[in-house]
C-alpha positions as CSV (number, residue, x, y, z in Angstrom):
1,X,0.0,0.0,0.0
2,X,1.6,3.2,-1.1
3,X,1.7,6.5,1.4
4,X,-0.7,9.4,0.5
5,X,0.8,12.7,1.2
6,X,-0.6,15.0,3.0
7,X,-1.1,11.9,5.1
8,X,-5.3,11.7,5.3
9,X,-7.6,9.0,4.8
10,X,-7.8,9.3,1.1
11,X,-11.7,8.5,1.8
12,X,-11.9,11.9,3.3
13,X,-10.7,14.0,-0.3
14,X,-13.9,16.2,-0.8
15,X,-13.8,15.3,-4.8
16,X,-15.3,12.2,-5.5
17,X,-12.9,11.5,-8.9
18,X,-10.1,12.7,-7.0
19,X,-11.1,10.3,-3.8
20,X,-11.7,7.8,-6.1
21,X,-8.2,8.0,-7.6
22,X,-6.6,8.6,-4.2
23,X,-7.9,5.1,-3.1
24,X,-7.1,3.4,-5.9
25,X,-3.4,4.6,-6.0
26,X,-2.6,4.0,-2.4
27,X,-4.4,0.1,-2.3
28,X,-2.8,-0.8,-6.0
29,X,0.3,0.4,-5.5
30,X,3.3,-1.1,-3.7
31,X,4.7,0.5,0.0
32,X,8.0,2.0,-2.0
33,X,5.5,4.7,-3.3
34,X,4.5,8.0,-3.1
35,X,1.9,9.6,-3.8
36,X,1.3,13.3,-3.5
37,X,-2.4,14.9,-3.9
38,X,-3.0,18.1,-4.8
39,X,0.4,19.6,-4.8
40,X,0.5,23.8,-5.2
41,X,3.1,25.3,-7.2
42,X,4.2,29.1,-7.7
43,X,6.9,29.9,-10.1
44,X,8.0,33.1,-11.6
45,X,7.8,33.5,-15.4
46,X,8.5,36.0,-17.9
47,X,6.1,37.9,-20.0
48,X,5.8,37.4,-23.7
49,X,8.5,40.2,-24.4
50,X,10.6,38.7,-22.0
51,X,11.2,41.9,-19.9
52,X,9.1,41.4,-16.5
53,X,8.6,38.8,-14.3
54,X,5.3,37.3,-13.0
55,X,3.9,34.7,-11.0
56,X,2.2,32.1,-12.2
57,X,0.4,29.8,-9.9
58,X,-0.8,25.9,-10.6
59,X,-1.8,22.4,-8.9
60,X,-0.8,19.0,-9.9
61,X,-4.1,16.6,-8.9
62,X,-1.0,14.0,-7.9
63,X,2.6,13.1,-8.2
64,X,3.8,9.6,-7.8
65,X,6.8,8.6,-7.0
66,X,8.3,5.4,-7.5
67,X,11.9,3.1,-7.9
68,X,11.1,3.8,-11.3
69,X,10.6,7.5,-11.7
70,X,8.0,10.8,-11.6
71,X,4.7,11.0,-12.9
72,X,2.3,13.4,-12.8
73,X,-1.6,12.8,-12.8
74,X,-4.3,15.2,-14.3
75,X,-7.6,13.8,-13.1
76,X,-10.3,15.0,-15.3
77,X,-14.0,14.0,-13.4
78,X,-17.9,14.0,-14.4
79,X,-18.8,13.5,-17.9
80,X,-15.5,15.4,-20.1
81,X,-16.4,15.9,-24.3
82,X,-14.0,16.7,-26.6
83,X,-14.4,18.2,-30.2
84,X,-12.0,16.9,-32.7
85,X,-12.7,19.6,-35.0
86,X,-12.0,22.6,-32.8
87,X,-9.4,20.5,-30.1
88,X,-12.0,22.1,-27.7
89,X,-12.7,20.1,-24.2
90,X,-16.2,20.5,-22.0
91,X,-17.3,19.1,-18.5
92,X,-21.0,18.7,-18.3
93,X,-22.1,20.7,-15.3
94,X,-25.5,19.9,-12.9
95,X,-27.2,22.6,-14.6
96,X,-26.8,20.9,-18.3
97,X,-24.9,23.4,-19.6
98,X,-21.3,22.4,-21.0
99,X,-18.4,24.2,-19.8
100,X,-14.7,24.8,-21.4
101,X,-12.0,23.3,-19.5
102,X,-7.9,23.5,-20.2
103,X,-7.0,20.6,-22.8
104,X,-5.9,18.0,-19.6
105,X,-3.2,16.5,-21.3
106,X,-1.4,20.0,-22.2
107,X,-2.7,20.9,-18.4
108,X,-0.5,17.7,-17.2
109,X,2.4,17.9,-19.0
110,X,2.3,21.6,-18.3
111,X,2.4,20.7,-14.4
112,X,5.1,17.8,-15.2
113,X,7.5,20.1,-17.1
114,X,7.1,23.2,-14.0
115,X,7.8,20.6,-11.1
116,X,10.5,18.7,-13.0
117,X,12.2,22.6,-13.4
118,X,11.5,23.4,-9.7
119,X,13.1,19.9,-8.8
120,X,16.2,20.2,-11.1
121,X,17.2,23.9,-10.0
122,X,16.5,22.9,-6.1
123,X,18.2,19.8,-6.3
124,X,20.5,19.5,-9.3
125,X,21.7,22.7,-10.4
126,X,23.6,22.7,-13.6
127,X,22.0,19.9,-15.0
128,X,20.1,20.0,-18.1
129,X,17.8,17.3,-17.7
130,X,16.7,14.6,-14.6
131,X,18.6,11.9,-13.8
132,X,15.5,9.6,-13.5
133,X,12.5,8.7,-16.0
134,X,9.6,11.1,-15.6
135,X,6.3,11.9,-17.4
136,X,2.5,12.3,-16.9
137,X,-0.8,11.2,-17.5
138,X,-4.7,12.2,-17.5
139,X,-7.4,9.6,-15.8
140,X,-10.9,10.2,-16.6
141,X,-12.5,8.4,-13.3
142,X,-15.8,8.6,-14.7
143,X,-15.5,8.0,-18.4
144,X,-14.4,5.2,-21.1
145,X,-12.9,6.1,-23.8
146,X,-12.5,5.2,-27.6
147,X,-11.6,6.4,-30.5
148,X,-7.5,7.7,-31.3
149,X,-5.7,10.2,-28.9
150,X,-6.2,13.4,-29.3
151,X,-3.0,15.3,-30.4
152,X,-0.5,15.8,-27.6
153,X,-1.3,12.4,-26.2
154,X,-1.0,8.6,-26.2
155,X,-3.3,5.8,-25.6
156,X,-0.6,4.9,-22.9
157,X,-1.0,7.9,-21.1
158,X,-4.8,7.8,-21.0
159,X,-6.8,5.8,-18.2
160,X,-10.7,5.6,-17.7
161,X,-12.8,4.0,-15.0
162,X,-11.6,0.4,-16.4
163,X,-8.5,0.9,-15.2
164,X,-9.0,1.9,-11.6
165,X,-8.8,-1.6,-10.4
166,X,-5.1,-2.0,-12.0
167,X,-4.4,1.6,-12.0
168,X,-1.1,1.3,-9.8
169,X,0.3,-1.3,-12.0
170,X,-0.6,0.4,-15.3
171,X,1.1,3.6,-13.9
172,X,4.4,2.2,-13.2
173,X,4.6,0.8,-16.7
174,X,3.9,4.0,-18.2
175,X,6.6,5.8,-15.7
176,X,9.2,3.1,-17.8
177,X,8.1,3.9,-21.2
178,X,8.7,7.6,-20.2
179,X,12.4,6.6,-20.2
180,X,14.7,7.6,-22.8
181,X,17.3,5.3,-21.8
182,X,17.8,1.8,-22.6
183,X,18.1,0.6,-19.0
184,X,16.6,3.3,-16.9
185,X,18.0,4.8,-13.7
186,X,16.0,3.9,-10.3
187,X,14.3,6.6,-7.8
188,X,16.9,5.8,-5.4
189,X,19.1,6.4,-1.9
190,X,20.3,9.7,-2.1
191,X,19.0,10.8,-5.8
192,X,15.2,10.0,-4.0
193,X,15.6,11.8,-1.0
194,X,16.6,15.4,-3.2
195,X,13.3,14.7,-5.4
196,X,11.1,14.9,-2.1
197,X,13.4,17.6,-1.3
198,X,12.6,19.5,-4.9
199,X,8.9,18.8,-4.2
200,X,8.0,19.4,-0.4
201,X,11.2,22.1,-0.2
202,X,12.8,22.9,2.8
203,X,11.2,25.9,4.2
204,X,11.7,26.1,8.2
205,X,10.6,28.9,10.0
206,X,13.3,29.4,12.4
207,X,12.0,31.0,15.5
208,X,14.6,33.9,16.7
209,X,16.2,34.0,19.8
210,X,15.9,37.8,19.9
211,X,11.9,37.3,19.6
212,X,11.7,34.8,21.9
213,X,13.9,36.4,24.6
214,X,12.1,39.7,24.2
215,X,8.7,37.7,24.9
216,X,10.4,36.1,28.1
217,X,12.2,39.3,29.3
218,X,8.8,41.2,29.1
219,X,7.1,38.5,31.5
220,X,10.4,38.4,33.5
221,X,10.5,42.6,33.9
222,X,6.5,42.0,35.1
223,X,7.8,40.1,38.0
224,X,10.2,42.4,38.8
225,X,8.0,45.4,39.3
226,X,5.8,42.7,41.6
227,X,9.0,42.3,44.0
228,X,9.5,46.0,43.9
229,X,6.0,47.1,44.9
230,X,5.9,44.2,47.8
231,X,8.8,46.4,49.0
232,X,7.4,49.6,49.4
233,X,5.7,48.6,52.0
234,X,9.0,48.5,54.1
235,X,9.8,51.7,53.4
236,X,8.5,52.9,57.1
237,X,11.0,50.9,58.8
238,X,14.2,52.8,57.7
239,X,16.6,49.6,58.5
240,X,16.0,46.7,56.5
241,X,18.3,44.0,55.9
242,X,16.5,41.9,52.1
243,X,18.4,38.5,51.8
244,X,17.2,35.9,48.7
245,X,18.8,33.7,46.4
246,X,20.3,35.0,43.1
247,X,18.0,36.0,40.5
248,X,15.5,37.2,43.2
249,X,16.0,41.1,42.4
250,X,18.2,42.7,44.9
251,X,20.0,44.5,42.6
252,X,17.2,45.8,40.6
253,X,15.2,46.4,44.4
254,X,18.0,48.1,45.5
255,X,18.0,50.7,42.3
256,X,14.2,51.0,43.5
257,X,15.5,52.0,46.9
258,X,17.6,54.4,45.5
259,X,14.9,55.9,43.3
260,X,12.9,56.1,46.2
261,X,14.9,57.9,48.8
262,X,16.2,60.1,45.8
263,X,12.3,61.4,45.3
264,X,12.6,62.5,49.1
265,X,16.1,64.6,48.4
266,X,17.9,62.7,50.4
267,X,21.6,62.1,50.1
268,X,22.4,58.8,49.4
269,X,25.3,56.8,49.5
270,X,25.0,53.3,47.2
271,X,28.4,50.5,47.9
272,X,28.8,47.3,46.7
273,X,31.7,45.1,46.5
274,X,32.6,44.4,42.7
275,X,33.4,47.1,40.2
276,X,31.9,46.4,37.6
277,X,29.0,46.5,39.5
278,X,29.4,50.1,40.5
279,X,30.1,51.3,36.7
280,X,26.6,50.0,35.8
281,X,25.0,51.1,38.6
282,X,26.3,54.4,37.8
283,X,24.9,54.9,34.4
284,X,21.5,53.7,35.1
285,X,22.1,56.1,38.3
286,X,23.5,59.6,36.5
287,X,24.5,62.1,38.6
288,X,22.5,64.0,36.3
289,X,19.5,62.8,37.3
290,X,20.3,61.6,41.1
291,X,22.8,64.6,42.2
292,X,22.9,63.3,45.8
293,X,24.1,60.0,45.3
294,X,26.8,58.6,45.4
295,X,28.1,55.1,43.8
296,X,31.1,53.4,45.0
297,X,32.7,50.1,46.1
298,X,33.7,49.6,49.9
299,X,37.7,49.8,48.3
300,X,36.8,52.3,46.0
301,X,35.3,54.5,48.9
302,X,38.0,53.7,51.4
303,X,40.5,55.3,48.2
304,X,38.3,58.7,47.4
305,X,38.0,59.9,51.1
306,X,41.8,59.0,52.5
307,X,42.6,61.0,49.5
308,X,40.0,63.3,50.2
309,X,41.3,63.8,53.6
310,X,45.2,63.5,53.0
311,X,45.7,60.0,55.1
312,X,48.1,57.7,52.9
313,X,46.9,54.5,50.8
314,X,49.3,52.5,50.2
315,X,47.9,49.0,48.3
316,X,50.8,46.3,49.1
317,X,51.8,44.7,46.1
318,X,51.8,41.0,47.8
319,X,48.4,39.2,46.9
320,X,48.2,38.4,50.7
321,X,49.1,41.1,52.2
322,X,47.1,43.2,49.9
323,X,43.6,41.1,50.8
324,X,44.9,41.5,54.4
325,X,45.1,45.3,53.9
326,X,41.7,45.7,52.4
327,X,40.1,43.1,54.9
328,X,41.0,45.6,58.1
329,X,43.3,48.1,57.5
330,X,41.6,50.0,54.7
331,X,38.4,50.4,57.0
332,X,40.4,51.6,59.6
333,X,41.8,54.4,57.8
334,X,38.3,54.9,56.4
335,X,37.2,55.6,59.6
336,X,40.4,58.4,60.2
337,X,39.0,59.8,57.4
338,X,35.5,60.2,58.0
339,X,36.6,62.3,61.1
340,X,38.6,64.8,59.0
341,X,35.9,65.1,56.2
342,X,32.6,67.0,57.4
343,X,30.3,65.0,55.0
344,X,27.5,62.4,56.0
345,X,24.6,60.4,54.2
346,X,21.2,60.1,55.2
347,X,20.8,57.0,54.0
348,X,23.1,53.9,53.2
349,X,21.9,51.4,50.7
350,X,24.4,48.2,50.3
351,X,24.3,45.6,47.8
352,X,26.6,42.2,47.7
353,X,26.7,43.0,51.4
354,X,27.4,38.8,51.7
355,X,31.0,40.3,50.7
356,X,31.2,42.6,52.7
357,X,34.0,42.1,55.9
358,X,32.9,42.7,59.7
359,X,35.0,45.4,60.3
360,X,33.6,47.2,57.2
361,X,30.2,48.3,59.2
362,X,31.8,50.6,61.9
363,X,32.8,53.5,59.3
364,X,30.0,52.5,57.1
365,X,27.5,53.4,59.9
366,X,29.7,56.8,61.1
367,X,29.0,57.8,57.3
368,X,25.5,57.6,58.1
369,X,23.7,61.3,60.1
370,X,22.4,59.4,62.2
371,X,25.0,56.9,62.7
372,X,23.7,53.6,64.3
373,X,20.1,54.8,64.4
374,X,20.6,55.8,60.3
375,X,18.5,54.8,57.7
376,X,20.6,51.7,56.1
377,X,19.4,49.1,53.4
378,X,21.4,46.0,53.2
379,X,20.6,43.5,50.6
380,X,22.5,39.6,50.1
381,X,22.4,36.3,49.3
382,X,24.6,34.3,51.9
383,X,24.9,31.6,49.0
384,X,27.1,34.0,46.6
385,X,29.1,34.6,49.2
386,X,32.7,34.9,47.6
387,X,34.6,33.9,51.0
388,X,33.4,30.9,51.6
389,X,34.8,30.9,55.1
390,X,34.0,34.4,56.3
391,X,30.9,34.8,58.9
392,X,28.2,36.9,57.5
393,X,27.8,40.3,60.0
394,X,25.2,42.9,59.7
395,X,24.8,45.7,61.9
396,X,22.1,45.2,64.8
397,X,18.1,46.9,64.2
398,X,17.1,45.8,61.4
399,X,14.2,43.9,60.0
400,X,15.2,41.1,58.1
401,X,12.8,40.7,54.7
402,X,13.3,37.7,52.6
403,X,12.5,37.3,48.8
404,X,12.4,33.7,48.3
405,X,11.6,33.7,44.5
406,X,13.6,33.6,41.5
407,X,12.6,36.4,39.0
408,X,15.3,37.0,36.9
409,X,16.2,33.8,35.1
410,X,13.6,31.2,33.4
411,X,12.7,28.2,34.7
412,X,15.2,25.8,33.5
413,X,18.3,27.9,35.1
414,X,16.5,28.4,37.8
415,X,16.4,24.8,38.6
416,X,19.9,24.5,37.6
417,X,20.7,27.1,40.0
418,X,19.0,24.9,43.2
419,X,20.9,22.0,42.4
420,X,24.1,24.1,42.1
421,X,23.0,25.7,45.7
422,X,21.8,22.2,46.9
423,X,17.8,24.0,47.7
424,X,15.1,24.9,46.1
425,X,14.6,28.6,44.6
426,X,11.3,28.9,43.7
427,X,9.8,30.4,40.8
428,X,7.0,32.5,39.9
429,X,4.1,30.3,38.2
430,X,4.3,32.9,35.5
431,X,8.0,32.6,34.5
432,X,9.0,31.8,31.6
433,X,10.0,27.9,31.2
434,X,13.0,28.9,28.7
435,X,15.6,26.4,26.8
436,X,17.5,23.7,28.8
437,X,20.9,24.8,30.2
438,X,23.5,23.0,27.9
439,X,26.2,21.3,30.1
440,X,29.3,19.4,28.2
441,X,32.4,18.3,28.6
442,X,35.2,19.1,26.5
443,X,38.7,18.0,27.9
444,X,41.2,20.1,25.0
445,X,41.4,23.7,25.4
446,X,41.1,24.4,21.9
447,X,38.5,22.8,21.2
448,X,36.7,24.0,23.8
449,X,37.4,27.7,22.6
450,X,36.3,26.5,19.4
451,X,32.8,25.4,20.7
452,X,32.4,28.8,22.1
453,X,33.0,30.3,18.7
454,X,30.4,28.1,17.9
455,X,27.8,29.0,20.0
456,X,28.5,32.6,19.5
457,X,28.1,32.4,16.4
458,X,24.8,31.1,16.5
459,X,23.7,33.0,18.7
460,X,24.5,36.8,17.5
461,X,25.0,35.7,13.6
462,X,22.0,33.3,13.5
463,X,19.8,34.5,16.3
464,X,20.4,37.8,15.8
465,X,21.5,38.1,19.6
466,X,23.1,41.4,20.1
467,X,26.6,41.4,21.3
468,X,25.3,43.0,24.5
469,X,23.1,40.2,25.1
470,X,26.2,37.9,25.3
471,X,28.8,37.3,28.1
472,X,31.8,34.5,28.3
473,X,32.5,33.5,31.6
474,X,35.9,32.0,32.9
475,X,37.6,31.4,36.2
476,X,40.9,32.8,34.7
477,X,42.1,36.0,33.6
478,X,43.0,36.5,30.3
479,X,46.8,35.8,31.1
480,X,46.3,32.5,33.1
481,X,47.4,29.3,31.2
482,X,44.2,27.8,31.7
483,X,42.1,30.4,29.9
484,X,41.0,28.6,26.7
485,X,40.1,31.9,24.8
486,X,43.3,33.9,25.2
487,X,44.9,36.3,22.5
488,X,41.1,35.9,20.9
489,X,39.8,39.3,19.5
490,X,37.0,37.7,17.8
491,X,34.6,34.9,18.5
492,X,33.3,33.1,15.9
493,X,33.6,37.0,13.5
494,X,32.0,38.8,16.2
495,X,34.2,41.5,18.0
496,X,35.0,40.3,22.0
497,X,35.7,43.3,25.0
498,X,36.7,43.1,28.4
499,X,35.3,46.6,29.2
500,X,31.3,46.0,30.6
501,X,30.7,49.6,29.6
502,X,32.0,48.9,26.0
503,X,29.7,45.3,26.0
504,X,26.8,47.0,27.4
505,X,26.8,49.8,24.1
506,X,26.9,47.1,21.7
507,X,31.0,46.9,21.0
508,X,31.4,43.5,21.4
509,X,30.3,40.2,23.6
510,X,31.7,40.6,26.7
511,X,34.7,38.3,27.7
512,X,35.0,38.2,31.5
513,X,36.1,36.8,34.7
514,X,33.4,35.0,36.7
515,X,34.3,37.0,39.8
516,X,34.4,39.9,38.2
517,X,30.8,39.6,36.5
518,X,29.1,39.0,39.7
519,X,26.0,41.3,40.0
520,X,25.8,41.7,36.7
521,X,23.6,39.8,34.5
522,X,23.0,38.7,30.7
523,X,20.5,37.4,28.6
524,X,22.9,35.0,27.1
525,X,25.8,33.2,29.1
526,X,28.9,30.9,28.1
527,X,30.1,29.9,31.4
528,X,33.9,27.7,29.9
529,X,36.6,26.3,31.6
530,X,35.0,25.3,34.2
531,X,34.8,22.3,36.6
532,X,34.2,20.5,39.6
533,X,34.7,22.8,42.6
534,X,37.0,22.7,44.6
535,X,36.0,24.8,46.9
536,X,40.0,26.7,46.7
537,X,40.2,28.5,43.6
538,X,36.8,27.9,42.2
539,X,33.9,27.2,44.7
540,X,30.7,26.2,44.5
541,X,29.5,29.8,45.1
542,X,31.7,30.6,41.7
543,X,29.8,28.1,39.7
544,X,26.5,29.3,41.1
545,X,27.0,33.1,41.1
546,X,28.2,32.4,37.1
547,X,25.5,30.5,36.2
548,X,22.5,32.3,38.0
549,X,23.9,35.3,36.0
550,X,22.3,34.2,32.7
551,X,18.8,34.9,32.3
552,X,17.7,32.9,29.6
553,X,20.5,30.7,27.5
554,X,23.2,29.0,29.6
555,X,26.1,27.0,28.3
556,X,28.8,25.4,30.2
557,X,31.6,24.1,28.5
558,X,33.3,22.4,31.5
559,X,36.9,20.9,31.7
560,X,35.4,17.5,33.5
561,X,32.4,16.0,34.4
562,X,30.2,18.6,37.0
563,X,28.3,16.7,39.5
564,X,25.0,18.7,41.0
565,X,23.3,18.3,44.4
566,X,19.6,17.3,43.9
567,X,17.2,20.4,45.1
């Protein structure tokens, strides 16, 4: 039994000659058929002058293919006349009244010669003919016929109702006589797959990343302003201390904070603990519009006001000594300076506070007006915290507010996320399910790097990602041996920065350190070089601040195998 395409019950065709055809093709012919019903084609053609192309549109009743070739089938239904004299056809129509129809056999061959073109410049270009026997025939379901063929046709390529019963049988004979070859070539492995090809085509529509992350990011931006608005409501208790897994909108509720004590003229003071951090927060903070504020890291702070106030900072050049120096001794001279500089803040928001070192509070709090009574917003997540062995300390009086749900990345990374953290962060019910985080393993460096190309590639050249949408992540700096994507300027022909400020204005997909990426966030992440923690030079808090940093694609591209906690 031979395959009807589309694939219906041929019983269900709403044209009785062409349901009657349709059921005897598929039951007389064998299962290394098939048979195409009413297949549409549009091709352009010239006009008579040849100066201007046009459309011109047509249907083939059916196509069979077989092992031994094409044909096409005009089916002609009802009681068809034809006048020898003037070549003219008619169909008899319910009211009596005859009707002129297209000569079927120029109507067939017509259809036969248009697909055969469409199949030979889709599939075989630069051929001047098919490699395979092809023709076509009329059937006349509801008629005998006698007489001799009309001109333009053959009593072998004309078949009535007597020949429904064999039709399958009679149809592959004729597809042989088509043949201009002695022994001709079979329908066959890779020659019948590009004849399908040539008939069906291979149009895809190709959803686009960019359209589908816009859709997600609008529903993810909705939840945001939901987290923001359950926060006004703290805004009577003037110490508050907002803790939540990443993704949860600290950041972006912290901004909120800002915006809100800004509206109330007060002066603000805005810290966090990683740089990069602090040059995005100031451009969607101007000074322009937010004249009383001022955006800094804890180090960064510590340098302005012993400068401001003439007290020496002197950075050791050892690695430890210099953590060392900016664990205690740089908040010590903070706190010399803040007694030589007549400036306070009436309000202290802190972000990344999980970072933030005990002894850091003291001058943060004598930089408040109304110093351990001020108004102070501390937001963390004790699970990002960088120093995996340093207690978390918050100064005394305030109320802790917890937002336990993720809003930032979709689903799918969410989840990731919990079994990175080993618990569950919860979702909203209305975000976004979003594409599977992609985790392999790829041992060699350069291959890795060339996987990230890769996925680059298809991301901004196919997906038509911005490079701002895109971040690489690595444990290493560009100089450490380990670093699979060093001396790259380019990634798969898209232009690569290391300046966030440069990434975020379109320049180039950001190439970054985890570490150094942490509060920040993309839409697309390629998290490489990566692997087991171990809990030294790359911790479980690494993996998880790199990954929850993506908010809708995530690819790892790990050095081993990465072994997750269940959630």
């Amino acid at each position: 039994m031979a395959r009807l395409i589309p694939e219906t019950n041929p019983d269900e065709i709403p044209l009785k000659p062409e349901r009657d055809v349709a059921c005897a093709l598929v039951q007389t012919l064998p299962d290394d058929c098939l048979v195409y019903h009413s297949l549409p084609w549009l091709r352009p053609e010239r006009n008579d002058r040849g100066t201007k192309l046009y459309l011109r549109e047509g249907e083939a009743d059916f196509v069979i293919l077989s092992p031994l070739g094409l044909l096409v089938l005009e089916v002609k239904g009802g009681e068809v006349r034809y006048e020898a004299p003037t070549r003219r056809w008619y169909r008899l129509l319910e009211s009596g009244l005859y009707k002129d129809i297209r000569d079927p056999f120029e109507q067939a061959s017509d259809n036969m010669y248009t697909l055969t073109k469409m199949i030979r410049e889709r599939e075989f270009p630069g051929r001047d003919t098919l490699p395979f026997s092809y023709g076509f025939a009329v059937v006349f379901p509801d008629c005998r016929w006698d007489g001799t063929p009309p001109p333009g046709a053959d009593r072998s390529v004309i078949l009535d109702a007597d020949d429904l019963s064999e039709l399958g049988p009679k149809l592959l004979g004729l597809t042989s006589l088509w043949s201009h070859r002695a022994e001709p070539t079979r329908l066959e492995g890779v020659t019948w797959h590009k004849v399908r090809s040539g008939l069906a085509g291979t149009f895809r529509l190709l959803p686009l990343l960019d359209r589908q992350l816009a859709e997600q990011e609008e529903r993810l931006v909705q939840l945001t302003d939901m987290q923001s608005v359950a926060l006004e409501g703290l805004y009577a208790n003037e110490r508050i201390v907002v803790f939540g897994p990443a993704g949860s909108g600290k950041t972006m509720l912290a901004v909120a904070t800002v915006k809100h004590l800004n509206a109330q003229s007060k002066r603000v003071l805005f810290l966090c603990f990683n740089r990069s951090l602090a040059e995005w927060l100031q451009e969607v903070l101007p000074s322009e519009g937010f004249p009383r504020m001022t955006v800094n890291t804890f180090n960064g702070l510590c340098a302005d006001w012993c400068r401001r106030a003439r007290i020496p900072f002197r950075v050791p050049d050892s690695a430890l000594e210099r953590a060392e120096f900016f664990r205690i001794t740089a908040a010590e001279i903070l706190g010399q300076a803040v007694d030589l500089i007549d400036e306070r803040f009436d309000a202290v928001v802190v972000d990344e506070a999980q970072d933030f070192e005990p002894d850091w509070w003291l001058p943060i709090e004598w930089l408040n007006v109304n110093t351990e009574e001020g108004s102070l917003y501390i937001f963390h997540d004790p699970k990002q915290n960088l120093f995996v062995n340093k207690p978390l300390f918050f100064p005394a009086g305030a109320i802790r507010y917890e937002l336990p749900m993720n809003c930032r990345n979709t689903r799918r990374i969410a989840r990731l996320c919990s079994r990175i953290r080993g618990a569950d962060i919860p979702s909203f019910p209305r975000a976004p399910e979003g594409v599977e985080p992609e985790i392999s393993t790829i041992v060699d460096r350069e291959r890795r790097a060339q996987a990230v190309e890769r996925r680059v590639r298809e991301w901004v050249r196919r997906g038509r990602l911005s490079p701002s949408q895109v971040a690489v992540l690595s444990p290493y700096k560009a100089e450490n041996p380990g670093f699979s994507l060093r001396g790259m300027s380019s990634l798969g022909g898209v232009p690569v920065t290391t300046d966030p400020r440069r990434w975020r204005v379109g320049d180039g997909v950001l190439v970054a350190t985890i570490r150094s990426f942490k509060g920040l966030e993309a839409d697309a992440v390629i998290l490489t070089d990566v692997g087991q923690p171990d809990e030294t030079k790359f911790t479980t808090s690494d993996l998880y601040v790199a990954c929850s940093r993506a908010k809708h694609l995530l690819t790892v591209f790990a050095t081993d195998s990465i072994q997750f906690e269940r959630s």
